[in-house]
C-alpha positions, -999 to 999 in steps of 0.1 A, spaced: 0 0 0 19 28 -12 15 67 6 -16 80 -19 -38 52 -15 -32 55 24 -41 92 25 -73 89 41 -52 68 70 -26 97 74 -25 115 112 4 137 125 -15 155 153 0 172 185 -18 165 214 -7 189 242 -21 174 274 -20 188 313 -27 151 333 -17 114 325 -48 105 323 -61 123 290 -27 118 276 -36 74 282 -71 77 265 -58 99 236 -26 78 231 -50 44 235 -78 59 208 -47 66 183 -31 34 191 -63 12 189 -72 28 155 -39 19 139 -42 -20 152 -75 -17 138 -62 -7 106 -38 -35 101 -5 -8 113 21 -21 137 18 6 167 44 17 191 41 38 221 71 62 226 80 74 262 107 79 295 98 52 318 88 47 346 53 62 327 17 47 339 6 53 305 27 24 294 16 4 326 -21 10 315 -18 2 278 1 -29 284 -32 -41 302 -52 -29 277 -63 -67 259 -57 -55 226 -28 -39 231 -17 -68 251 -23 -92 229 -5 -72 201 31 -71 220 25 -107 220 23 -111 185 51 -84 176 23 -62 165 27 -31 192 56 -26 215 64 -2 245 97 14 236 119 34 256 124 71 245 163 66 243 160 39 220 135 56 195 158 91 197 188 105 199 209 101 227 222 135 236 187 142 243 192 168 208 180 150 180 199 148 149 167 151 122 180 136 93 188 105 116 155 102 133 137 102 103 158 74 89 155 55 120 115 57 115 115 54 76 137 20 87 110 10 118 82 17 87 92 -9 59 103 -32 88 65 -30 95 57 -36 61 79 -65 55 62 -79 88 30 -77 68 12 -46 84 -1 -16 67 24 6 78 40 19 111 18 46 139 31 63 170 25 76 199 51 97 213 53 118 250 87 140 235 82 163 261 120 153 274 133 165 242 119 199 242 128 216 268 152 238 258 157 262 226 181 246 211 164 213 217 131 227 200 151 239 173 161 207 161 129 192 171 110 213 149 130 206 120 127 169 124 86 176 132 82 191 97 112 164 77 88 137 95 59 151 82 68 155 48 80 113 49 42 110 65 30 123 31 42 95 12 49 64 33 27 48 53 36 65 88 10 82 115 24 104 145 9 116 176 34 137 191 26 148 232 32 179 250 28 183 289 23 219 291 29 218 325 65 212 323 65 232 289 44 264 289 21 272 267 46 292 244 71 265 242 39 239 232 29 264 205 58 264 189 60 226 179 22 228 177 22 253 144 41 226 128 18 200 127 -11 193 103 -34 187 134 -30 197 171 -56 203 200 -40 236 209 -68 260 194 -47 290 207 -23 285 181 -37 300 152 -22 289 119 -5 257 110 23 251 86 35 217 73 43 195 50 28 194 18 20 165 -10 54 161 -35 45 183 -66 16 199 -52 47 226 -31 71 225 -9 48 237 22 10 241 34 -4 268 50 -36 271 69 -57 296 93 -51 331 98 -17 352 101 -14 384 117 1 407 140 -6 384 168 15 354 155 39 371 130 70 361 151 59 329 157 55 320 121 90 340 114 103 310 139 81 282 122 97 290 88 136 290 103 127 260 122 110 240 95 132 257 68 109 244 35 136 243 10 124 258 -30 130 241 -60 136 254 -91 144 292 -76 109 287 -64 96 283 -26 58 269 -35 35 274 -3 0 260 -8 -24 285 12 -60 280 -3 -72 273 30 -53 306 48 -79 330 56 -57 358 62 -23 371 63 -10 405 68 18 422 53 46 407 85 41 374 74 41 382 36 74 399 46 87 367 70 77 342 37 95 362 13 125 369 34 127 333 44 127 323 4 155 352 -9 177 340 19 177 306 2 180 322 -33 142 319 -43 114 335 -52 82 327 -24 51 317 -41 22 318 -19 -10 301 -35 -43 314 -20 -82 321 -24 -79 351 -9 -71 383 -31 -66 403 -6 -31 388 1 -23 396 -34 -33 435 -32 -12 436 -3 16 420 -18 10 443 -50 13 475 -26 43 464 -8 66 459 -36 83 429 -34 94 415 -64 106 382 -45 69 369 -39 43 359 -64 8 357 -50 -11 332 -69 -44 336 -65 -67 303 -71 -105 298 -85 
């Protein structure tokens, strides 16, 4: 089963939680979905966790680590180390896990991650982020799901938004746009929701983070679901593409982006406007 025929199967969510307990049903729902869909499932985490406890009774579950179907595995052995994750690696390491999964005879590979020991720090969330959106863009054409987990407690709320925007789904509804990875040939990036005042440095830090590379002299973000963006971000998007030598092109529903872009002057982004 190859990634487009699996689309309708495809989850990377962030799921910022505050108590054990809604992280264990969330992280069972996810996980009990995929064995239901044939996946091999693994639950990422720093033990000692009672999440894991719980979801090795769970009967399913259960009977899946049994049969090599689901596994409990230690956060150490799923990432890096040094506790700063190299992306490039971990996204081997989980592009290896998937076609081991599909060589086992399941539909592909889903997991449940608690990563909130490898985000702790700005440097960790730098590389983090990056590997969030190289993850996602493997997710788009393999047959990989993700739920990653926040505790906001130990994190903040600011620290959670950040990896939150960089995820095609989250449960954080005070983060207000989302950018990710986008379908090969369809751009190199997707943009949704609204960008303003409000958020414009916290996109600026989603775009070094995430760092969508163009093609072709051309940096392709997909934005006909954006509802609005002001002339920061426009800004932030073209900046981020000239730095790499490119010309943004941001491709919307929304006119208005492409009158503003028209009275700024800046001959570095195209506004596409689509019907």
């Amino acid at each position: 089963m190859n990634g487009r025929s699996r689309q309708a199967a495809y989850q990377h969510v962030c799921w910022r939680y505050d108590d054990r307990a809604a992280l264990h049903a969330q992280a069972r729902a996810f996980l009990l979905e995929g064995l239901a869909l044939g996946e091999r499932i693994w639950y990422v985490t720093s033990e000692p966790d009672p999440v894991a406890d719980q979801l090795r009774e769970e009967p399913l579950i259960r009977d899946a680590i049994r049969r090599g179907a689901a596994r409990i595995v230690p956060l150490g052995s799923a990432y890096a180390h040094d506790h700063i994750v190299d992306p490039d690696d971990q996204v081997r390491a989980y592009a290896t896990a998937t076609e081991d999964a599909l060589a086992a005879g399941h539909t592909g590979l889903r997991v449940a991650a608690d990563a909130t020991a490898l985000v702790r720090t700005p440097a960790q969330r730098d590389a983090f982020a990056r590997y969030e959106h190289l993850i996602d863009r493997y997710m788009r054409v393999r047959p990989m799901s993700a739920m990653c987990a926040y505790d906001r407690r130990l994190l903040g709320d600011e620290a959670v938004r950040e990896l939150a925007c960089l995820h095609p789904g989250n449960n954080a509804d005070d983060v207000l746009f989302r950018l990710y990875a986008e379908t090969p040939g369809d751009g190199h990036a997707a943009l949704v929701g609204e960008l303003d005042a409000s958020n414009h440095d916290l996109f600026r830090a989603a775009l070094e983070r995430a760092d969508p590379r163009p093609a072709a002299g051309r940096l392709v973000v997909e934005a006909t679901d954006l509802r609005f963006i002001d002339h920061r971000n426009l800004i932030h998007l073209r900046d981020h593409a000239r730095a790499r030598g490119a010309v943004a092109v941001l491709r919307t529903s929304r006119s208005a982006a492409a009158r503003v872009a028209e009275l700024l002057d800046l001959p570095e982004l195209d506004v596409e406007v689509t019907r």
